[in-house]
C-alpha positions as CSV (number, residue, x, y, z in Angstrom):
1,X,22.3,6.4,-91.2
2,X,25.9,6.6,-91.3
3,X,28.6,4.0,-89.6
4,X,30.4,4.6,-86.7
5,X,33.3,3.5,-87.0
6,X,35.7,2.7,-84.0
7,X,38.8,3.8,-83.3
8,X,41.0,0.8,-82.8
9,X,43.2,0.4,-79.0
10,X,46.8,0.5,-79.5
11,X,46.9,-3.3,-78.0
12,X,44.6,-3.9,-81.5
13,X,47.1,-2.4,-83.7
14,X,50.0,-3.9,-82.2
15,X,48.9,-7.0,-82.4
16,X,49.3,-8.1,-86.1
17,X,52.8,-7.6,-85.2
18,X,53.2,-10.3,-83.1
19,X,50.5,-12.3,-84.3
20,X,51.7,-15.7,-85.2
21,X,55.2,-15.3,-83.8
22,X,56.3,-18.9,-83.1
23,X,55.7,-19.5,-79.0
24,X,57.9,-22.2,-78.6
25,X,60.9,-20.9,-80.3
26,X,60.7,-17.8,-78.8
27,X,60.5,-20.2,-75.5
28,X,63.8,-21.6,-76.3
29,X,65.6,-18.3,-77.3
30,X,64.4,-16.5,-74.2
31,X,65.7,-19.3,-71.7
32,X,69.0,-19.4,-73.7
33,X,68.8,-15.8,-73.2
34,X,68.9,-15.8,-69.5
35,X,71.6,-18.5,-69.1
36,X,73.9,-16.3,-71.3
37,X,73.2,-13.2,-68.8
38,X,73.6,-15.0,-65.9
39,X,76.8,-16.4,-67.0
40,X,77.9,-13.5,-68.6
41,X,77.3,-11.4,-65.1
42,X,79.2,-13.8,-63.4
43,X,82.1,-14.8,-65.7
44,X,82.4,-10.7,-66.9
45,X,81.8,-8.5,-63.8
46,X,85.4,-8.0,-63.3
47,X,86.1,-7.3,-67.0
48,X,84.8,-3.6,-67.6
49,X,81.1,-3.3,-69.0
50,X,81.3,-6.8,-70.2
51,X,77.5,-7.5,-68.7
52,X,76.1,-4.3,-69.7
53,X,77.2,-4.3,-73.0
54,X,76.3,-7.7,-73.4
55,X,72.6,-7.3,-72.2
56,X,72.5,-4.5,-74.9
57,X,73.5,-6.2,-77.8
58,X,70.9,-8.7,-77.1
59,X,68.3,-5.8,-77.3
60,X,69.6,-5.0,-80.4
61,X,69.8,-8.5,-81.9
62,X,66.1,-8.7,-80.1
63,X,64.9,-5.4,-82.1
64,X,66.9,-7.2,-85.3
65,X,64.6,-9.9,-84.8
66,X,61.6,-8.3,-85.0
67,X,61.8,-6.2,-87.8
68,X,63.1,-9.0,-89.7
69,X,60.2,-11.7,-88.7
70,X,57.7,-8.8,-90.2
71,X,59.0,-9.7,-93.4
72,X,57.4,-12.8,-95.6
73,X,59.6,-15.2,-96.6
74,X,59.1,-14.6,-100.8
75,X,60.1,-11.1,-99.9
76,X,63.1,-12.3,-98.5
77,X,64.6,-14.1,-101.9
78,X,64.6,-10.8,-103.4
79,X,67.7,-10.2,-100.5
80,X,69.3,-13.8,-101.5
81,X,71.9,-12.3,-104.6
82,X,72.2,-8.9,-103.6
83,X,73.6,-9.9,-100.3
84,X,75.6,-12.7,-101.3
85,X,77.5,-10.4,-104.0
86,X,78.2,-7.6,-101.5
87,X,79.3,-10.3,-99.2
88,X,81.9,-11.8,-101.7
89,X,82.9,-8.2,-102.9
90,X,83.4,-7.3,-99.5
91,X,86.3,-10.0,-98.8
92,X,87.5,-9.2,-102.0
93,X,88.1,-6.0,-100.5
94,X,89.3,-7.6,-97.3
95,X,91.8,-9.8,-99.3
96,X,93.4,-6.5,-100.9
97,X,93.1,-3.9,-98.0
98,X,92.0,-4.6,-95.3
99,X,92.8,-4.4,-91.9
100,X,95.3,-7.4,-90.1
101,X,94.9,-7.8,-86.6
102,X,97.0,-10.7,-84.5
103,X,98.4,-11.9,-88.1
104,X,95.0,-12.3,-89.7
105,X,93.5,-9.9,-92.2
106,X,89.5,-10.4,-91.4
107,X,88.4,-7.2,-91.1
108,X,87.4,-3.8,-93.2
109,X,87.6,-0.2,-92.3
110,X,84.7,1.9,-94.1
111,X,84.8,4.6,-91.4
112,X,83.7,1.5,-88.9
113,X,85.7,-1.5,-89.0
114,X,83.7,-4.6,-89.4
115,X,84.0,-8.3,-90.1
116,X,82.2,-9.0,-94.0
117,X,83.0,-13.0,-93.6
118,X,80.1,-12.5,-91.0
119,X,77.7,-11.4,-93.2
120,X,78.2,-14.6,-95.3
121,X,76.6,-16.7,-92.3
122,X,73.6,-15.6,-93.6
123,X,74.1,-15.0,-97.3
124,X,75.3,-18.0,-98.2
125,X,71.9,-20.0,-97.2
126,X,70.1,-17.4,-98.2
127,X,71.8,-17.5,-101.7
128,X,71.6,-21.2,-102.2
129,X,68.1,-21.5,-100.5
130,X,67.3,-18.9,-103.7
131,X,68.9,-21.2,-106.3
132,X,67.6,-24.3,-105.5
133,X,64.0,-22.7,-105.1
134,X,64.4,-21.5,-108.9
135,X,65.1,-25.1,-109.7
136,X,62.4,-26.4,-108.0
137,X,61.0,-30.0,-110.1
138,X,64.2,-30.1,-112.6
139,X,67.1,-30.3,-110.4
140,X,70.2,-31.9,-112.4
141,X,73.6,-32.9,-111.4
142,X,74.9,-29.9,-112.7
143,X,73.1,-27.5,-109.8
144,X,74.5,-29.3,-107.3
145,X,78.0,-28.6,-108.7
146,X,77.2,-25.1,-109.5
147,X,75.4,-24.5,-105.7
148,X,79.2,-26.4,-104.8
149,X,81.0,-23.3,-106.6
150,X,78.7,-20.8,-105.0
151,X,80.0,-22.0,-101.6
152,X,83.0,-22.6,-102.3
153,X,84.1,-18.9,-103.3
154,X,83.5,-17.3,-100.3
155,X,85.2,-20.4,-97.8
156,X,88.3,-20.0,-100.0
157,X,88.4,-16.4,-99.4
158,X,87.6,-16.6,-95.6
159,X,89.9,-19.1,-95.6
160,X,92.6,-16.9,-96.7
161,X,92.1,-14.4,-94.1
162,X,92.9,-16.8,-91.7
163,X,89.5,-17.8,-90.3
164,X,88.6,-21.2,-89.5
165,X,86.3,-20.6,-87.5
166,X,83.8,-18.3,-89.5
167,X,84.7,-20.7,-92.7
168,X,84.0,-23.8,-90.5
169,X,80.3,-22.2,-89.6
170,X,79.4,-20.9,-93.3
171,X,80.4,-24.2,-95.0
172,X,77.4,-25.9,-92.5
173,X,75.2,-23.3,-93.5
174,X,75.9,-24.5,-97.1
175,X,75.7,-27.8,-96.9
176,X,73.0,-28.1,-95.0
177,X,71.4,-26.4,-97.7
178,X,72.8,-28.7,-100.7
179,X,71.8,-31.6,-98.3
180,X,68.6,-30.8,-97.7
181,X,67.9,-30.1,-101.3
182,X,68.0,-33.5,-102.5
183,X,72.1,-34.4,-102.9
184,X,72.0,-38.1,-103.4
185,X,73.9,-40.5,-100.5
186,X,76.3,-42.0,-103.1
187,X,78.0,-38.4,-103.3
188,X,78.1,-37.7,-99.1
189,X,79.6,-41.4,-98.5
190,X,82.6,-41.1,-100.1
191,X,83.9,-37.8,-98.6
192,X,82.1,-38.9,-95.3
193,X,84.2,-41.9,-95.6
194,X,87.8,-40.3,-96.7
195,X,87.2,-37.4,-93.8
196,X,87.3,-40.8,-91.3
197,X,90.3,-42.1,-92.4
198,X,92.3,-39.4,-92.6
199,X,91.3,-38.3,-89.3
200,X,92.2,-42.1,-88.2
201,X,95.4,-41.9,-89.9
202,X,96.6,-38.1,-87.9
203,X,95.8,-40.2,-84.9
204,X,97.7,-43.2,-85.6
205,X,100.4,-41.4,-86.7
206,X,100.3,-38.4,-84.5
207,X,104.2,-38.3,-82.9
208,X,105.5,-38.5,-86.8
209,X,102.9,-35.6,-88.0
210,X,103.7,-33.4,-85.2
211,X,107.2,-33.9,-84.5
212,X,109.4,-30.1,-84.7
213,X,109.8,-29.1,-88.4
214,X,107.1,-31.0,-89.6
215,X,104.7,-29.2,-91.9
216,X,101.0,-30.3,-93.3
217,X,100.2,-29.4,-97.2
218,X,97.3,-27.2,-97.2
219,X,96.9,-25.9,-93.5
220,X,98.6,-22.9,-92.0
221,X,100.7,-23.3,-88.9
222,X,98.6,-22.0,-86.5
223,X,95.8,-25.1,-87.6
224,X,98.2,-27.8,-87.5
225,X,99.3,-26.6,-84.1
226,X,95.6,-26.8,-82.9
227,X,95.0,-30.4,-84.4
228,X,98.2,-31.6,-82.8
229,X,97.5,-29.8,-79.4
230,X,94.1,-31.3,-79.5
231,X,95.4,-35.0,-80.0
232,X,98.2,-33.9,-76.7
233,X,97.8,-30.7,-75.0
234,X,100.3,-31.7,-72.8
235,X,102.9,-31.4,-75.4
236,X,103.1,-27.7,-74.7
237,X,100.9,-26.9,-71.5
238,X,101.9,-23.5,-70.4
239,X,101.6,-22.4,-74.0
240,X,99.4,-23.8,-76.9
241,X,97.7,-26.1,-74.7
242,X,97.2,-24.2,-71.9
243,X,93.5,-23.2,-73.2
244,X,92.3,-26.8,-73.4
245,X,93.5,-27.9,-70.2
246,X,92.3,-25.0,-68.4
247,X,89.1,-25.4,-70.1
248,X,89.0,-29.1,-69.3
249,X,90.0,-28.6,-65.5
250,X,87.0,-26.0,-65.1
251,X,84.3,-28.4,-66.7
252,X,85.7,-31.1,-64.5
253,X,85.8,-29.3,-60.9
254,X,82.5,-28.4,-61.5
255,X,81.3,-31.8,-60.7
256,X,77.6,-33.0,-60.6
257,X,75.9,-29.8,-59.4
258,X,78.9,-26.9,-59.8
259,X,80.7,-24.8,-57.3
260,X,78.0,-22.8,-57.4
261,X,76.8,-18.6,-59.0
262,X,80.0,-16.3,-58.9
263,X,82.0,-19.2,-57.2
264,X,84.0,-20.4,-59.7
265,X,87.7,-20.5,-58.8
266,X,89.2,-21.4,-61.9
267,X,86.9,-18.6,-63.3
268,X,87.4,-15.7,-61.1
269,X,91.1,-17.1,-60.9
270,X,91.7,-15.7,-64.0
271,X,92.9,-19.2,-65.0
272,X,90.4,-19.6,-67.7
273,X,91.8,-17.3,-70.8
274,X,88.7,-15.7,-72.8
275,X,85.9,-16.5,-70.1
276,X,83.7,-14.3,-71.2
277,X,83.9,-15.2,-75.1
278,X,84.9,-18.8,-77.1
279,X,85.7,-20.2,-73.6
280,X,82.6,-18.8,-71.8
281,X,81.0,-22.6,-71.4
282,X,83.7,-23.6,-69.4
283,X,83.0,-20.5,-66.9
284,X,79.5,-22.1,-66.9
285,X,80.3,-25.6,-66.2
286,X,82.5,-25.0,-63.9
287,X,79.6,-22.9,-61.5
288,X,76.6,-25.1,-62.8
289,X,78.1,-28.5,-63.3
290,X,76.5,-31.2,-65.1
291,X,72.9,-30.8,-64.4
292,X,73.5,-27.4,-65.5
293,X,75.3,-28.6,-68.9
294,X,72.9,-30.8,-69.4
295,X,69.9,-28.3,-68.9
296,X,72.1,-26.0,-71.2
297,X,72.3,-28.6,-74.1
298,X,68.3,-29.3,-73.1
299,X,67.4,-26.0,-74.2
300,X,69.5,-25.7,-77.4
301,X,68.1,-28.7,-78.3
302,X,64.4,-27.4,-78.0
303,X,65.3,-24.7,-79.8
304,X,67.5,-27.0,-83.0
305,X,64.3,-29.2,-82.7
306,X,61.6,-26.5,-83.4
307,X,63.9,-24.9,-86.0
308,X,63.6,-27.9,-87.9
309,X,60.2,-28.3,-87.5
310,X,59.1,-25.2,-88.6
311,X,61.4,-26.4,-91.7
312,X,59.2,-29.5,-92.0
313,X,56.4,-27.2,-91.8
314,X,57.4,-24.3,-94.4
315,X,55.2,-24.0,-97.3
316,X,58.1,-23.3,-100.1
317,X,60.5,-24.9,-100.7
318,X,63.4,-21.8,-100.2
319,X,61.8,-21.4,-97.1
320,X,62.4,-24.8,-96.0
321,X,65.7,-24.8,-96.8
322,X,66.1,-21.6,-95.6
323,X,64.7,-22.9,-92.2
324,X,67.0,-26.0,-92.3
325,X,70.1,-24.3,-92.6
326,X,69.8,-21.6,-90.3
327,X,68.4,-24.4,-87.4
328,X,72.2,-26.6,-88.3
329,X,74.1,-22.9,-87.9
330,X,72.9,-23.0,-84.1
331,X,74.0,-27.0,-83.7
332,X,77.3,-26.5,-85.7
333,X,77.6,-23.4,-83.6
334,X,76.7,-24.9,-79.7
335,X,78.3,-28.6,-81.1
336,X,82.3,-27.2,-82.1
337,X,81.9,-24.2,-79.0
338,X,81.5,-27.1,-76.5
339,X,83.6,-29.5,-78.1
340,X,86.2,-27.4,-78.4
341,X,86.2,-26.1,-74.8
342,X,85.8,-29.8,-73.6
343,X,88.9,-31.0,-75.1
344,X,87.3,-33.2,-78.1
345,X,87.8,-30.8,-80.8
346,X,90.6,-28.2,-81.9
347,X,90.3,-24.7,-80.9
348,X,88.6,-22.3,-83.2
349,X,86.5,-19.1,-82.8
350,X,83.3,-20.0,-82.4
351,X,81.1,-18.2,-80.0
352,X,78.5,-20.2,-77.8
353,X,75.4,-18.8,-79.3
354,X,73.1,-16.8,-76.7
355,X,76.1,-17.0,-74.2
356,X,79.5,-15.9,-75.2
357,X,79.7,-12.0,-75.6
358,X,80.1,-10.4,-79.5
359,X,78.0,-7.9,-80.6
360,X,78.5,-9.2,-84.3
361,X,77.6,-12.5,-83.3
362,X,74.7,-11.6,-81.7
363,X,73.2,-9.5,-83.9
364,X,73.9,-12.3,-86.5
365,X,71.9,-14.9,-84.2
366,X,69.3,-12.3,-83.8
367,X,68.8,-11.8,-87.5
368,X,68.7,-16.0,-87.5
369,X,66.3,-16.1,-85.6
370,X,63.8,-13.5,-87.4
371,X,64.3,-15.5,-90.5
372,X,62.9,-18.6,-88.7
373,X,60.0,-16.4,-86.9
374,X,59.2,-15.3,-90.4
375,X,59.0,-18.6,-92.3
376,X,56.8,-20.1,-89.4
377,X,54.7,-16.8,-88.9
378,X,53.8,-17.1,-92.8
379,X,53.2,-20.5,-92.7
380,X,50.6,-20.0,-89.6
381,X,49.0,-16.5,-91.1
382,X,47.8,-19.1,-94.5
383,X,46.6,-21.8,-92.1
384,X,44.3,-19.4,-90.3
């Protein structure tokens, strides 16, 4: 007699695809996900097609997401050197000719214009995630100094652009990775320990460092401006200041419970420069107040908490430290955006992930987050 064989639903052959996606996580991203529209509607319905454009780079980062969480994890180290040497060659290319906007040269033009450094975001763990995996059992001395020299290539060259920002967020990525691989404490203390003291010693001697004429070894003007507005905005507050202050008299008239949705008068004011971008958080605070920061940091959080424990979970060890790294990109990300709009850190570009608008940004979060919805959907799909 011969079988009869079904014909299965389209629910039944959709459903491997989403099949051991991680809940949670995708719980955390979606509220995030709200809170930046919400914000971004308010903050941005003045400014052009702001919202709109913002909602659709989400669905693209979303779609990014996706595809990329279909993809197992030892599939992904096959990515690890290839993309790490196009992103170095790339701001190579940058360094020689590429394109300078507002005295910084950070961008290529290959018939579209884009931003390589971003690409290293998620190279660089990806690279070092891939070195330390081939490693595994016989680490030595010597790959932590050569994993040092992989990072360190591409944060001198972003550094050169000028970009502090971008350099500030890849260099997280990296050592998370080197950290979570094993480096000993005796080789963190020390630098831990000299970063304190010089940052003790700017603030002691602040009037002397940033008195007229003065310059720092090693930074460019524009940072040692930043550091010294940070430690006195007041010193110029209609001009290199006047972001900080602004950003710090939103925050504060926003009070316990905010001046309420699309009420924000420092906001709609037009007092707030960038609103809809690095200073976006202080648009928020200012109509949401502090139970709405402190919802806010709630929920990024959640999501920094289940990143890491889907690290804890992974079954590899690159996909662990894959997982780690990605999971401290989102704190280093939400931790210097908020600090730096709050006053307690110096002013660099650093979107609010989920909130401030950037279609490279988001679509860099989005592919993020697919890595982490990967490593946890393998590790789930050999448990069952």
């Amino acid at each position: 007699m011969a079988a009869v064989f079904n014909k299965p639903s389209l629910f039944q052959r959709t459903l491997p695809l989403v099949q051991g996606f991680d809940g949670l996580l995708a719980f955390a991203v979606f509220l995030l996900v709200c809170a930046g529209l919400l914000t971004m509607y308010s903050a941005g319905y003045d400014n052009g097609t702001r919202f709109v454009d913002h909602g659709r780079n989400m669905l693209i980062a979303g779609a990014i997401m996706f595809v990329v969480a279909q993809i197992p994890p030892q599939r992904l180290m096959a990515f690890a050197v290839p993309l790490y040497v196009v992103g170095v060659t790339l701001l190579v290319a940058v360094a020689v000719f590429g394109v300078t906007k507002k005295g910084a040269r950070r961008w290529l033009n290959i018939g579209v214009v884009i931003q390589p450094s971003e690409i290293l975001k998620i190279a660089m763990p990806l690279m070092l995630a891939w070195w330390f995996q081939k490693r595994e059992g016989q680490l030595r001395p010597l790959d932590f100094l050569a994993a040092a020299l992989l990072l360190a290539v591409p944060i001198g060259l972003i550094m050169k652009q000028p970009d502090l920002g971008t350099a500030l967020l890849v260099l997280a990525a990296g050592l998370a990775v080197i950290f979570f691989a094993g480096l000993s404490w005796k080789l963190i203390v020390p630098p831990v320990l000299l970063g304190l003291i010089g940052v003790f010693l700017v603030v002691w001697f602040e009037p002397q460092l940033c008195a007229d004429g003065m310059r720092w070894p090693v930074l460019h003007d524009y940072q040692q401006q930043r550091i010294c507005t940070l430690l006195d905005p007041s010193r110029d507050p209609l001009g290199k200041g006047f972001h900080t202050i602004q950003g710090m008299i939103a925050i504060g008239s926003g009070g316990m419970f905010g001046k309420g949705f699309m009420a924000g008068t420092q906001t709609h004011l037009e007092f707030i420069p960038e609103r809809t971008t690095d200073f976006i958080f202080a648009a928020y605070s200012e109509e949401f107040g502090l139970i709405g920061n402190l919802l806010l940091i709630a929920g990024f959080m959640f999501l920094i908490l289940r990143g890491l424990a889907i690290a804890l979970e992974a079954s590899t060890l690159f996909a662990r430290l894959l997982a780690g790294a990605l999971t401290m990109i989102f704190f280093t990300y939400a931790f210097v955006n908020m600090g730096m709009v709050s006053g307690i850190l110096p002013v660099v570009g650093v979107p609010l992930p989920f909130i401030s608008y950037g279609g490279t940004s988001m679509v860099t979060l989005g592919l993020a987050i697919g890595l982490l919805m990967s490593i946890g959907k393998a590790k789930r799909l050999v448990q069952t």
